[in-house]
N, CA, C and O of each residue as an XYZ file, in Angstrom:
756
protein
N     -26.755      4.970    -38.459
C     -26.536      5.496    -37.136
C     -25.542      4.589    -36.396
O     -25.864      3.407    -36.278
N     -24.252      5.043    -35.830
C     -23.326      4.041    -35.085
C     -23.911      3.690    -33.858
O     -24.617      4.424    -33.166
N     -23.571      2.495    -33.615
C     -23.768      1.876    -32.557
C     -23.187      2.115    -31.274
O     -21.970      1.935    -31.241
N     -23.975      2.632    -29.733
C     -23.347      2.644    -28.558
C     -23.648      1.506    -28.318
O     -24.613      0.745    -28.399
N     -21.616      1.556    -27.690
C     -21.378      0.928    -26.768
C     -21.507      0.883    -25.336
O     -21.581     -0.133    -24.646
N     -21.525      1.981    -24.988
C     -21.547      2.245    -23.077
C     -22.383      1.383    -22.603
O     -22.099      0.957    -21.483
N     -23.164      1.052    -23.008
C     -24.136     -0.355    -22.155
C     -23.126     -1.715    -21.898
O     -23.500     -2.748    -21.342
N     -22.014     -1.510    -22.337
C     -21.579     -3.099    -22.458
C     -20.567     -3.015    -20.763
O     -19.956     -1.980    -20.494
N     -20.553     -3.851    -20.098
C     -19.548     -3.938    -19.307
C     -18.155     -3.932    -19.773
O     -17.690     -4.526    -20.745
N     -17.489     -3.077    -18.830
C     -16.110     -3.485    -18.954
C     -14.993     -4.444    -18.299
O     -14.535     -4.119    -17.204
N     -14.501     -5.723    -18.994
C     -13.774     -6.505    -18.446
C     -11.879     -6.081    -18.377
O     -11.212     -5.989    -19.407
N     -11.560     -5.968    -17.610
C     -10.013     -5.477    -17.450
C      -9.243     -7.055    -17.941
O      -9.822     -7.739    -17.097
N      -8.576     -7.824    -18.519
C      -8.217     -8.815    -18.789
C      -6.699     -8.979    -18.088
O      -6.080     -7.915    -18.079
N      -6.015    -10.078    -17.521
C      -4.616     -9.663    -17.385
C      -3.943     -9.364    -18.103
O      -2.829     -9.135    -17.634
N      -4.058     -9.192    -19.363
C      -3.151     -8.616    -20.349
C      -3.130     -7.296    -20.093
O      -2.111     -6.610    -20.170
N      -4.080     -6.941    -19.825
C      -4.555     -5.128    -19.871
C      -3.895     -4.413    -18.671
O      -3.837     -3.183    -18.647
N      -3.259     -5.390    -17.398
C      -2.459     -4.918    -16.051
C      -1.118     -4.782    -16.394
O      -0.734     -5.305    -17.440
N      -0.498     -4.293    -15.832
C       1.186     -4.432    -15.568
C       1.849     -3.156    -15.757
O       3.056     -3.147    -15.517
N       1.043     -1.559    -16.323
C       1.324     -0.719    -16.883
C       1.316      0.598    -16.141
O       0.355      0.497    -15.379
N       1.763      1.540    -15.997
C       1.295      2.538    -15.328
C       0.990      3.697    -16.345
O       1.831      4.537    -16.666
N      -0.012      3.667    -16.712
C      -0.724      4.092    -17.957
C      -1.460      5.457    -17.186
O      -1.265      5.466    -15.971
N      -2.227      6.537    -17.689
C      -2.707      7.509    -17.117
C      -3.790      7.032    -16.244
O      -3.838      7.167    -15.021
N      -5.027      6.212    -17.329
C      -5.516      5.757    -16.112
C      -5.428      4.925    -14.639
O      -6.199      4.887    -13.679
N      -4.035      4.232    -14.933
C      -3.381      3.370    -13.281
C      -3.067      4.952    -12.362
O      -3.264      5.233    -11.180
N      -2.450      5.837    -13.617
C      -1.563      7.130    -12.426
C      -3.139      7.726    -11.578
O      -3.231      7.966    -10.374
N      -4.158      7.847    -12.526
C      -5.215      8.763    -12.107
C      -5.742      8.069    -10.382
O      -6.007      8.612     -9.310
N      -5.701      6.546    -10.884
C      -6.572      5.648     -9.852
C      -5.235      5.497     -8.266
O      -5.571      5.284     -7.101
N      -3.793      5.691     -8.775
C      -2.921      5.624     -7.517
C      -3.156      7.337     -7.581
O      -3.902      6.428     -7.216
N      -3.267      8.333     -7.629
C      -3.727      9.594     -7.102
C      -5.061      9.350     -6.368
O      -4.906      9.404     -5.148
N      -6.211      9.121     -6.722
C      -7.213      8.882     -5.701
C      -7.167      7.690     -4.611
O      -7.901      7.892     -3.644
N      -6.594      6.747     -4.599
C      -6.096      6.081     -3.817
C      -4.861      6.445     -2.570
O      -4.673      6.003     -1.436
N      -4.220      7.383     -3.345
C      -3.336      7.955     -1.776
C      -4.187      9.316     -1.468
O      -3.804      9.616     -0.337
N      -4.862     10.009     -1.759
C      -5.507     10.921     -1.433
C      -6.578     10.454     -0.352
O      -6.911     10.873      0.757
N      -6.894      9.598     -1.014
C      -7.985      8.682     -0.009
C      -7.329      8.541      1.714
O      -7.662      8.889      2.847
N      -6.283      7.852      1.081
C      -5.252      7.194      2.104
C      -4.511      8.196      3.265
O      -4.090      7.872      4.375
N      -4.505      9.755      2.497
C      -3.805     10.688      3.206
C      -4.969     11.607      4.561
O      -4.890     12.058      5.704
N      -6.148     11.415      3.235
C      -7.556     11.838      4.275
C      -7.394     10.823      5.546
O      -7.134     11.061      6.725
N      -7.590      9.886      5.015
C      -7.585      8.662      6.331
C      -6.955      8.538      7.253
O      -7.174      8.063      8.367
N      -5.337      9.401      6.348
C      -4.297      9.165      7.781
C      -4.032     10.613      8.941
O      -3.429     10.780     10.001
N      -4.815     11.408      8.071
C      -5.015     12.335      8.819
C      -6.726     12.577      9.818
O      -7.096     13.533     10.500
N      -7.245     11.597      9.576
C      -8.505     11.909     10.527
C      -8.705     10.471     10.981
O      -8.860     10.549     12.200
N      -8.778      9.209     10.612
C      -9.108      8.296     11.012
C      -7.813      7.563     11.947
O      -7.831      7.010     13.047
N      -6.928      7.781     11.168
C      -5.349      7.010     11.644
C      -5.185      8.326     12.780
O      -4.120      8.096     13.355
N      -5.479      8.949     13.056
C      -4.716     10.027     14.342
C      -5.880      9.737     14.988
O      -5.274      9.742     16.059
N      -6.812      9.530     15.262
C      -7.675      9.170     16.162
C      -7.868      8.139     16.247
O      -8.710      7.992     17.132
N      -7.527      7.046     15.752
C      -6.867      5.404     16.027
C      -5.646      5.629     16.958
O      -5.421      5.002     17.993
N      -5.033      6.441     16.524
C      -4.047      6.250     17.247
C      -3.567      7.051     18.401
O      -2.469      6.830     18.912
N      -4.414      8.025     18.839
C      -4.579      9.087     19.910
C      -5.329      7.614     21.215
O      -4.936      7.318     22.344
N      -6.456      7.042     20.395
C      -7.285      6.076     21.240
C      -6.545      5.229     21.811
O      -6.877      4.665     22.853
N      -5.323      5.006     21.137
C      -4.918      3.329     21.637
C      -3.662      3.687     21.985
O      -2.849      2.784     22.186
N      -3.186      5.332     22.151
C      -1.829      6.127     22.946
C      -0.680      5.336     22.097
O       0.269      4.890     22.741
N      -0.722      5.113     20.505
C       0.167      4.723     19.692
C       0.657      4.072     19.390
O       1.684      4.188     18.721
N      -0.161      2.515     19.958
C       0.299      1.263     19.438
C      -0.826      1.059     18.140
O      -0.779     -0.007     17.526
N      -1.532      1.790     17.858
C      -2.021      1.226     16.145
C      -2.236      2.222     15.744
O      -3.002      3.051     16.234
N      -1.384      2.354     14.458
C      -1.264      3.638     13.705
C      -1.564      3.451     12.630
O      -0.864      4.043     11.808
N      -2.775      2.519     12.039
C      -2.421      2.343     10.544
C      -2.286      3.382      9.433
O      -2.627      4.556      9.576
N      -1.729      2.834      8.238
C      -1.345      3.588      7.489
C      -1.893      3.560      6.231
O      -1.328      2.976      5.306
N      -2.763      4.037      6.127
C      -3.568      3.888      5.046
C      -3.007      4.608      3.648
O      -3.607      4.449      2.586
N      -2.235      5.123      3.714
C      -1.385      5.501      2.307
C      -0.402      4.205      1.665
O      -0.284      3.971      0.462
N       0.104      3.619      2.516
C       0.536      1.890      2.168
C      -0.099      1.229      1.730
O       0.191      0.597      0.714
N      -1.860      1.091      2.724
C      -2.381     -0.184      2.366
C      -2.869      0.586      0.887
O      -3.313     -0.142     -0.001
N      -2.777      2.017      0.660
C      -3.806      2.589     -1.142
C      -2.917      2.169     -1.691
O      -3.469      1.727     -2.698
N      -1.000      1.776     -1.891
C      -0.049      1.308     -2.824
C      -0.167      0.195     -2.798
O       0.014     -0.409     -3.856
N      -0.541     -0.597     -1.518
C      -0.872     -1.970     -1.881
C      -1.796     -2.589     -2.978
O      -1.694     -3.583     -3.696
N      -3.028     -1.314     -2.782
C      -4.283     -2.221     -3.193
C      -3.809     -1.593     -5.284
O      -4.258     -1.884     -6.393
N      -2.853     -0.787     -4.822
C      -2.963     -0.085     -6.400
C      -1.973     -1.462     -6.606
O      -2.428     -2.519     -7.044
N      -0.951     -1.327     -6.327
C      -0.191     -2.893     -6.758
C      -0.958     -3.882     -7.011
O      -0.830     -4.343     -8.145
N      -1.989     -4.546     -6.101
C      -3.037     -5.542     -6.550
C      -3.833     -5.264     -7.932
O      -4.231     -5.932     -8.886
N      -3.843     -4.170     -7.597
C      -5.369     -3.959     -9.333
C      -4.659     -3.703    -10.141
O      -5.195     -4.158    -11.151
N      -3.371     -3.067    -10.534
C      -2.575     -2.823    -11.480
C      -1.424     -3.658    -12.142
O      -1.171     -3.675    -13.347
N      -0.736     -4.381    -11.108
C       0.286     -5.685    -11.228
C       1.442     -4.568    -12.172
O       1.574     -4.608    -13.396
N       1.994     -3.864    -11.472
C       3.089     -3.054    -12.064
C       4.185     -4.135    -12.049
O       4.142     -5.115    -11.305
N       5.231     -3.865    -12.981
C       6.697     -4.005    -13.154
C       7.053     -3.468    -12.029
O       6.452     -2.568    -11.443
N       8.585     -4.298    -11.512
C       9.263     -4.026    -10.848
C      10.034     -2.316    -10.572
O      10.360     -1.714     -9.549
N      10.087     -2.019    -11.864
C      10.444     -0.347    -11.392
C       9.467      0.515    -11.980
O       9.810      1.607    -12.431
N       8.051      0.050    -12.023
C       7.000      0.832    -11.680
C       6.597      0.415    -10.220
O       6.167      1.205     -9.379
N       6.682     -0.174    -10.136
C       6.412     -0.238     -8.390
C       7.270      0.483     -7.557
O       6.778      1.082     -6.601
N       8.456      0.522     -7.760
C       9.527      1.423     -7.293
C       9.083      3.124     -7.359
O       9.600      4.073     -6.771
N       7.873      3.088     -8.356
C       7.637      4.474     -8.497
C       6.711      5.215     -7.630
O       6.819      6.332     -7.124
N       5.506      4.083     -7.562
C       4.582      4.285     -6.869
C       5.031      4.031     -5.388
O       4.330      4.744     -4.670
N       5.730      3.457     -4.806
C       6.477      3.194     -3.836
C       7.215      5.315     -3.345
O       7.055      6.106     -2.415
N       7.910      5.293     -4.555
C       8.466      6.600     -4.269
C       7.269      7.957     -4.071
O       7.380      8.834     -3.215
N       6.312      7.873     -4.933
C       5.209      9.104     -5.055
C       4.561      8.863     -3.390
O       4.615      9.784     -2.575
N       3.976      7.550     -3.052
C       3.614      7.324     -2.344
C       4.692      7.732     -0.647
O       4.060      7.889      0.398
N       6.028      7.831     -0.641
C       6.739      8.121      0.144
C       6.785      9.679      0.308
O       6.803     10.336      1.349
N       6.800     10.160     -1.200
C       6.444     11.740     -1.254
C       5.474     12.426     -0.620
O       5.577     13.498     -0.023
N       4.076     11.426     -0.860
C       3.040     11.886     -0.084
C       2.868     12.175      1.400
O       2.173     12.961      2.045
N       3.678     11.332      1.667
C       3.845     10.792      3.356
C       4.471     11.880      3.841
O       4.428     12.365      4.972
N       5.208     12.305      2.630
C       6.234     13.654      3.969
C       5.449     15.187      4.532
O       5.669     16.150      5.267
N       4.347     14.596      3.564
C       3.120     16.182      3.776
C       2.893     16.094      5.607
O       2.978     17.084      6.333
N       2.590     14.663      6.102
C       2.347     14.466      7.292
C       3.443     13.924      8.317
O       3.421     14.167      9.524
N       4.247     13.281      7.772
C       5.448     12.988      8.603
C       5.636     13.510      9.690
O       5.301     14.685      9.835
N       6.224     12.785     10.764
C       6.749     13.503     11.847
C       8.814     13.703     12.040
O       9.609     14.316     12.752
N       8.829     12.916     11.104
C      10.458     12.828     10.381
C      10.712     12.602      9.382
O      10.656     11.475      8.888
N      11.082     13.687      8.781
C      11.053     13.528      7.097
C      12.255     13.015      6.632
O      13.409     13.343      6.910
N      11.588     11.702      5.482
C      12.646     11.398      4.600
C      12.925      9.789      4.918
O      13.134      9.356      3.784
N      13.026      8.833      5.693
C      12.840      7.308      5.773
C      11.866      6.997      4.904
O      12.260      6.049      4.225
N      10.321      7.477      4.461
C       9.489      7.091      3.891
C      10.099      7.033      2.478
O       9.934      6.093      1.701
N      10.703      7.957      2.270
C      11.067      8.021      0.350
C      12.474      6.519      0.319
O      12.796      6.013     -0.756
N      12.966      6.156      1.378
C      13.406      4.984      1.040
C      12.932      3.702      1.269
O      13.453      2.726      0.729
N      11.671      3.595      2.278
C      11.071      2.489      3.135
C       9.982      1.853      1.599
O       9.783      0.798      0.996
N       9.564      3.212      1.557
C       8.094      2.623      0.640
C       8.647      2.506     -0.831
O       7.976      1.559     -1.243
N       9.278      2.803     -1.640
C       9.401      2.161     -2.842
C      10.146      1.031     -2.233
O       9.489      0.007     -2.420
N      10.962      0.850     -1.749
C      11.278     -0.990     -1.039
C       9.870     -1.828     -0.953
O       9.451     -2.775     -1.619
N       9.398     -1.203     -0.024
C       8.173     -2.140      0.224
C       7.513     -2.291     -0.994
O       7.355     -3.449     -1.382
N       7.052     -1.291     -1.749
C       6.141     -1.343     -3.107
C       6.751     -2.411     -3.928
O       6.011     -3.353     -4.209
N       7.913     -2.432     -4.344
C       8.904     -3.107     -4.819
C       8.709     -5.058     -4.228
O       8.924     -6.077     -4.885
N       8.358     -4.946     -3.155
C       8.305     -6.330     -2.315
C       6.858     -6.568     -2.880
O       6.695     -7.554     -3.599
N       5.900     -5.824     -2.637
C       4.640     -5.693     -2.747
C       4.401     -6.671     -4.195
O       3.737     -7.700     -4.317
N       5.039     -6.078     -4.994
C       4.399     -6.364     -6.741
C       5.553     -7.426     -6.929
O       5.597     -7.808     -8.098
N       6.556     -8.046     -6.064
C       7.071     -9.298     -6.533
C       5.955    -10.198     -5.657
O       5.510    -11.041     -6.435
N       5.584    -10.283     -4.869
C       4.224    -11.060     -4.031
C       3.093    -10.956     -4.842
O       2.395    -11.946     -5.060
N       2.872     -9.994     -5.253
C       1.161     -9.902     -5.967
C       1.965    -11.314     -7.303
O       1.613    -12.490     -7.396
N       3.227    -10.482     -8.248
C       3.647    -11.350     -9.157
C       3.596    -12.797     -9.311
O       3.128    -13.442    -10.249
N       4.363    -13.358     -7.838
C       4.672    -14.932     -7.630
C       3.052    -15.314     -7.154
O       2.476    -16.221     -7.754
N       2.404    -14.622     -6.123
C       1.545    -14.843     -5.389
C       0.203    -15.444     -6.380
O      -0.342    -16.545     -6.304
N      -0.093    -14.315     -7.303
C      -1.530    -14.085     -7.543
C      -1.271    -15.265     -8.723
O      -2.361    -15.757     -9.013
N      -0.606    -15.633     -9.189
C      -0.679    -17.008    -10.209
C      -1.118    -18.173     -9.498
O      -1.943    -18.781    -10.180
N      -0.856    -18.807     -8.229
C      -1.055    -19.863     -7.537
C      -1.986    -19.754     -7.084
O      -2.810    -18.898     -7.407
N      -2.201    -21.006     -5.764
C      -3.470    -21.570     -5.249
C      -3.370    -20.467     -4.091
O      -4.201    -20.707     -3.215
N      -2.963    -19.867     -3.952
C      -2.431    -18.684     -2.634
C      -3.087    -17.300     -2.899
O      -3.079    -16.258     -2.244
N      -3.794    -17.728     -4.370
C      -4.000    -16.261     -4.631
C      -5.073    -15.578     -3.729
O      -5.196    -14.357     -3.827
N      -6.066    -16.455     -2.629
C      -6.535    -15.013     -1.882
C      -6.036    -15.038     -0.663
O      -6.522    -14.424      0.287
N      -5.361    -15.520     -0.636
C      -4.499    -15.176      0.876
C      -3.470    -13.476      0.462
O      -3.204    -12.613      1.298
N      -3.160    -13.447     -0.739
C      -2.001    -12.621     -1.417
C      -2.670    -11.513     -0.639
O      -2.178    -11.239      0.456
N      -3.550    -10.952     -0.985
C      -3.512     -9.330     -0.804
C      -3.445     -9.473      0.743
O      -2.504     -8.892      1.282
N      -4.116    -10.009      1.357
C      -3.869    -10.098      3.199
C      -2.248    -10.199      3.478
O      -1.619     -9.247      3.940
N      -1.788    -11.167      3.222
C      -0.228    -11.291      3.472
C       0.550    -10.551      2.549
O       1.685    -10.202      2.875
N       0.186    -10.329      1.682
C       0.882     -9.243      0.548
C       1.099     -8.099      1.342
O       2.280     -7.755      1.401
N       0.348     -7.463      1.925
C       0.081     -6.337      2.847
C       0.445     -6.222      3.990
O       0.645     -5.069      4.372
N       0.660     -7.311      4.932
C       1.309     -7.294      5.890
C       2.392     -7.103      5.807
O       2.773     -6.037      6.291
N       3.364     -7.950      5.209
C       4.586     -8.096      4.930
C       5.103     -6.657      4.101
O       6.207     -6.153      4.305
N       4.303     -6.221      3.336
C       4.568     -5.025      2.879
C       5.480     -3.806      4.078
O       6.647     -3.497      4.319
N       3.702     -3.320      4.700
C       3.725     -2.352      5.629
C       4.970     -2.685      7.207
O       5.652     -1.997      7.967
N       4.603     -4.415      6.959
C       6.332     -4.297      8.436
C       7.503     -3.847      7.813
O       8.333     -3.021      8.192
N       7.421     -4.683      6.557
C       9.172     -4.308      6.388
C       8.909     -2.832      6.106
O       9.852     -2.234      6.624
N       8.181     -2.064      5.603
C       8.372     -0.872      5.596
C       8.617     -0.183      7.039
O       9.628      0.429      7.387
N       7.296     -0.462      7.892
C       7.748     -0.097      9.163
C       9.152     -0.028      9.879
O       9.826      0.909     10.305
N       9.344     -1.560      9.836
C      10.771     -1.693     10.023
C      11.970     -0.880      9.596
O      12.910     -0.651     10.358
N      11.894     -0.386      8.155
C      12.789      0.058      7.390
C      13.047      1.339      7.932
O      14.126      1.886      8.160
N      11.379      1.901      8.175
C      11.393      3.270      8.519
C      12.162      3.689      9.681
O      12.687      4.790      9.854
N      12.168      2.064     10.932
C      12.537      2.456     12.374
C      13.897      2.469     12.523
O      14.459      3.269     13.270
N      14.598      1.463     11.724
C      15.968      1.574     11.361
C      16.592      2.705     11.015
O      17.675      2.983     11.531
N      15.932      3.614      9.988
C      16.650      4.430      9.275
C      16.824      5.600     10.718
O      17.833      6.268     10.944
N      15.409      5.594     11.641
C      14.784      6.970     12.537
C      15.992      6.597     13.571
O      16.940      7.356     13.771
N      15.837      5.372     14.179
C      17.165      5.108     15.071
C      18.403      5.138     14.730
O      19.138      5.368     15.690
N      19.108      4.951     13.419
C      19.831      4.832     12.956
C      20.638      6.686     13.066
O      21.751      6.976     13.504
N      19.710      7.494     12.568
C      19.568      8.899     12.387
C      19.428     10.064     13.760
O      19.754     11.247     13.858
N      18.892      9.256     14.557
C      18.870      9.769     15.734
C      19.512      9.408     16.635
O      19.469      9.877     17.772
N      20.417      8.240     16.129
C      21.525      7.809     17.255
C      20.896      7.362     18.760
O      21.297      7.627     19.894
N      19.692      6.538     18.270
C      18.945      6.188     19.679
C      19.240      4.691     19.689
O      19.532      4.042     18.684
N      19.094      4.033     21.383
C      19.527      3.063     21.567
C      18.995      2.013     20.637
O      18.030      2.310     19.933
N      19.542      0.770     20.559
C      18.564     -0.451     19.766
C      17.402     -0.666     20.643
O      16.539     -1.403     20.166
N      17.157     -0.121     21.985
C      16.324     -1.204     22.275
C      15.059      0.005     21.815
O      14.009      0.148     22.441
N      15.331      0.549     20.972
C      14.012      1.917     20.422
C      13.318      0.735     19.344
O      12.134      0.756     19.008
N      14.008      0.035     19.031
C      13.597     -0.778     17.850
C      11.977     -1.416     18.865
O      10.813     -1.032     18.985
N      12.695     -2.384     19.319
C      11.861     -3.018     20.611
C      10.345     -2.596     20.879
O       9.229     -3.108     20.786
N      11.027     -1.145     21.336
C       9.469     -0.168     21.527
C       8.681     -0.081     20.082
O       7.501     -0.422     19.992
N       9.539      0.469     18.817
C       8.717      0.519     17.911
C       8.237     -0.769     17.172
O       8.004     -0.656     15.968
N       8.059     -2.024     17.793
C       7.846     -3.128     17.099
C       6.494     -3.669     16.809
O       6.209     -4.391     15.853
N       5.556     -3.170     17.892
C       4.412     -3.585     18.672
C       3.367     -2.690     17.322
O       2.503     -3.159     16.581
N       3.860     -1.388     17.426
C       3.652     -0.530     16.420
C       3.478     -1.216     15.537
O       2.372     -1.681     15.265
N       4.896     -1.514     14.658
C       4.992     -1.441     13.295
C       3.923     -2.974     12.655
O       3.354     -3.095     11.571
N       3.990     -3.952     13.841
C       3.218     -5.060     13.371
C       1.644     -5.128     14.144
O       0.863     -6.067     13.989
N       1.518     -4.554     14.549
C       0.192     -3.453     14.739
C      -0.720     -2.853     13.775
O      -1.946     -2.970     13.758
N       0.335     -1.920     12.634
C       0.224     -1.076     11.967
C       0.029     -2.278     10.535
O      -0.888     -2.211      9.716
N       1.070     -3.256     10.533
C       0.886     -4.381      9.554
C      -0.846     -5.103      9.245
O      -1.498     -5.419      8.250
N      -1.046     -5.110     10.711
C      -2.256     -6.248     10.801
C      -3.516     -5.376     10.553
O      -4.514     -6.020     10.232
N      -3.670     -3.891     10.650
C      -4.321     -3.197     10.441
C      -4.810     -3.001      8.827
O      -5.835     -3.185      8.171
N      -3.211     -2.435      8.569
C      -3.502     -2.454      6.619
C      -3.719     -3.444      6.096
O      -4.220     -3.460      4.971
N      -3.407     -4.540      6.755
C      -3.673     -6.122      5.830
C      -5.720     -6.167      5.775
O      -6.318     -6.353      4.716
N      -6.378     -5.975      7.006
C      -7.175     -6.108      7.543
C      -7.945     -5.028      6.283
O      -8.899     -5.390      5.594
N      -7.550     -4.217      6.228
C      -8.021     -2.780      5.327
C      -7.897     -3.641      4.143
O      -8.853     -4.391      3.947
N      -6.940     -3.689      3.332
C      -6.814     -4.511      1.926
C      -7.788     -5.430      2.016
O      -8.738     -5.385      1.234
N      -7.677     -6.536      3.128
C      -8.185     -7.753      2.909
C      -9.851     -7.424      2.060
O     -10.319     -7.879      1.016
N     -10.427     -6.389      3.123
C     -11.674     -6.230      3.209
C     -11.710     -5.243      1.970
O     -12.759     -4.638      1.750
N     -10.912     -5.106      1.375
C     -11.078     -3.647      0.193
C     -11.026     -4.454     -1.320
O     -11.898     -4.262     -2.166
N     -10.019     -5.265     -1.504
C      -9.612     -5.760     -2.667
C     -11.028     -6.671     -3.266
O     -11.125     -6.520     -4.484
N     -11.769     -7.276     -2.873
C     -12.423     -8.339     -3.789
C     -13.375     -7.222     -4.136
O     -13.514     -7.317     -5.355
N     -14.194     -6.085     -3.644
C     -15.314     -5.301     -3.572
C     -14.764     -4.353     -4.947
O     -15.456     -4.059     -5.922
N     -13.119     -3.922     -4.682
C     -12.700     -2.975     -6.038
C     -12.237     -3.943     -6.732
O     -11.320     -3.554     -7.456
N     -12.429     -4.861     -6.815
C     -12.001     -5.835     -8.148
C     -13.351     -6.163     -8.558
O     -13.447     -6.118     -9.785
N     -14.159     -6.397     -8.118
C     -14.955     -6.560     -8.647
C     -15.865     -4.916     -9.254
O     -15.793     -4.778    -10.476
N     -16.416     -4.110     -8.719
C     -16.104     -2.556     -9.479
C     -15.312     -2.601    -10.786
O     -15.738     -2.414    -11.925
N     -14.449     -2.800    -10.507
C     -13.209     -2.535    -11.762
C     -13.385     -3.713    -12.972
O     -12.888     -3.640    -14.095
N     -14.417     -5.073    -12.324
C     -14.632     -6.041    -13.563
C     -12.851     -6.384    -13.875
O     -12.396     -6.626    -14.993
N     -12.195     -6.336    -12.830
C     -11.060     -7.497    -12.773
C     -10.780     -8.582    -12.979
O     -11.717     -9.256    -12.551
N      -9.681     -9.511    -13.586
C     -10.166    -10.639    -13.733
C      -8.671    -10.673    -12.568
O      -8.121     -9.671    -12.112
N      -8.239    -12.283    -12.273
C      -7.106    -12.655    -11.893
C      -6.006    -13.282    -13.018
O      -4.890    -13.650    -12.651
């Protein structure tokens, strides 16, 4: 009679990260789905409450945390960066900055998890990994919207409060998300 296995835990090893394999695609699909629910019921009533200085974005911080558990290559991150920008345009209020903001950021994202998560820095990474993510994306996004709409610079100004608002929020989300699904997932570092 063969022997089950299913009783045994499963350990993810770092060898076993870096790939965007069906099961990474399956887990960044429930992760922006998650993220899109969120940004449509939790993030619009965050941000109805506080008349639009915190908007977080919970479809960023789900590419973040997929960048953390997965440790993609540089132009797999570019990908998930892009799907993840795709997603965004379902809700957008100006379509099309996201499909260039967020594979940038994703892209920033998984060179930080890369340099980051080897050193003594490694749990600070996903908090500042995430911040830095979601501004420069923010940023990227406000550039492209002013840029496109031919509105003054000082629009930047106004959207700043926002965008690092919106930073400290998703960091705050990751921070508190990553050790709970790493550990679930039997992650190692």
């Amino acid at each position: 009679m063969p022997q089950n296995n299913f009783s045994q835990p499963r350990t993810v090893t770092a060898s076993e990260r870096g790939g965007l394999d069906i099961r990474n695609l399956v887990l960044l699909a429930i992760l922006l789905a998650a993220g899109f629910i969120l940004n449509m019921t939790v993030g619009k009533a965050l941000s109805a409450l506080t008349m639009g200085t915190l908007s977080p974005e919970f479809i960023i911080a789900a590419f973040c945390l997929e960048i953390l558990i997965v440790r993609p290559k540089p132009a797999q991150a570019l990908v998930i960066g892009l799907i993840a920008g795709a997603v965004i345009q379902i809700s957008a209020s100006v379509k099309g900055p996201d499909l260039i903001a967020e594979p940038i950021a994703a892209l920033v994202m998984a060179l930080i998890v890369a340099a980051g998560m080897k050193g003594k820095a490694k749990a600070i990474v996903p908090v500042l990994g995430t911040f830095v993510t979601t501004t420069l994306s923010g940023l990227i996004y406000a550039i492209i919207v002013i840029y496109a709409l031919r509105t003054v610079n000082a629009t930047l100004l106004i959207m700043l409060p926002v965008v690092l608002g919106t930073g400290v929020a998703n960091a705050i989300i990751v921070g508190a998300l990553y050790l709970p699904i790493k550990k679930a997932l039997k992650l190692a570092d």
